[in-house]
C-alpha positions as CSV (number, residue, x, y, z in Angstrom):
1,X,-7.5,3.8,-19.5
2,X,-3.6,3.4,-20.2
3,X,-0.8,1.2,-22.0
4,X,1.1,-1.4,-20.4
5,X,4.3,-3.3,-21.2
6,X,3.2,-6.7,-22.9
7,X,5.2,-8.6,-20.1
8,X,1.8,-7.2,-17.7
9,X,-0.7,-7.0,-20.4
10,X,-2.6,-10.3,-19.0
11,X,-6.4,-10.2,-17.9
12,X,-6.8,-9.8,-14.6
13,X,-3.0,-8.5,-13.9
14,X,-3.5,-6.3,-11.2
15,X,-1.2,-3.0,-11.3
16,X,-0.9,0.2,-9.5
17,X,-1.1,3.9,-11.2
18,X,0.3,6.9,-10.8
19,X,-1.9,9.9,-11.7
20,X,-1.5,13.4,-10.5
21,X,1.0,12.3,-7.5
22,X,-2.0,9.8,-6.6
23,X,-1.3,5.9,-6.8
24,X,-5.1,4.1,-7.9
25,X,-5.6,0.1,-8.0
26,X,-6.0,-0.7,-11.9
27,X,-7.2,-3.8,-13.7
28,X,-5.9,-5.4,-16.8
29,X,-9.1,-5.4,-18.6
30,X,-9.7,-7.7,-22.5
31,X,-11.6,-5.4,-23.9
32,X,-11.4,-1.5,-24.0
33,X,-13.6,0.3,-21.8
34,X,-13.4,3.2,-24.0
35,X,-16.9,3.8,-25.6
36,X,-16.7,7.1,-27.8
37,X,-20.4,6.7,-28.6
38,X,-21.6,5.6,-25.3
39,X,-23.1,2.4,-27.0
40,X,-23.4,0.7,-23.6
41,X,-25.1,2.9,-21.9
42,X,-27.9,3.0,-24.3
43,X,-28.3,-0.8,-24.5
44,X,-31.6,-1.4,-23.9
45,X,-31.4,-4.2,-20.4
């Protein structure tokens, strides 16, 4: 998970990321994928 600029921040954007010296293939996503309480996991399918 990380900020972008608003000029990228569009679904679907596709970006690069540098983490640790190590450039990863990253998704502009609508919706956070952060879940603090792990709420999807434990949906019931």
């Amino acid at each position: 998970m990380g900020y972008v600029p608003t000029t990228l921040a569009e679904p679907g954007q596709k970006l690069k990321v540098n983490i640790e010296l190590t450039e990863w293939d990253a998704v502009v996503t609508e919706e956070s994928s952060f879940d603090p309480s792990n709420a999807r996991i434990r949906q019931d399918v």
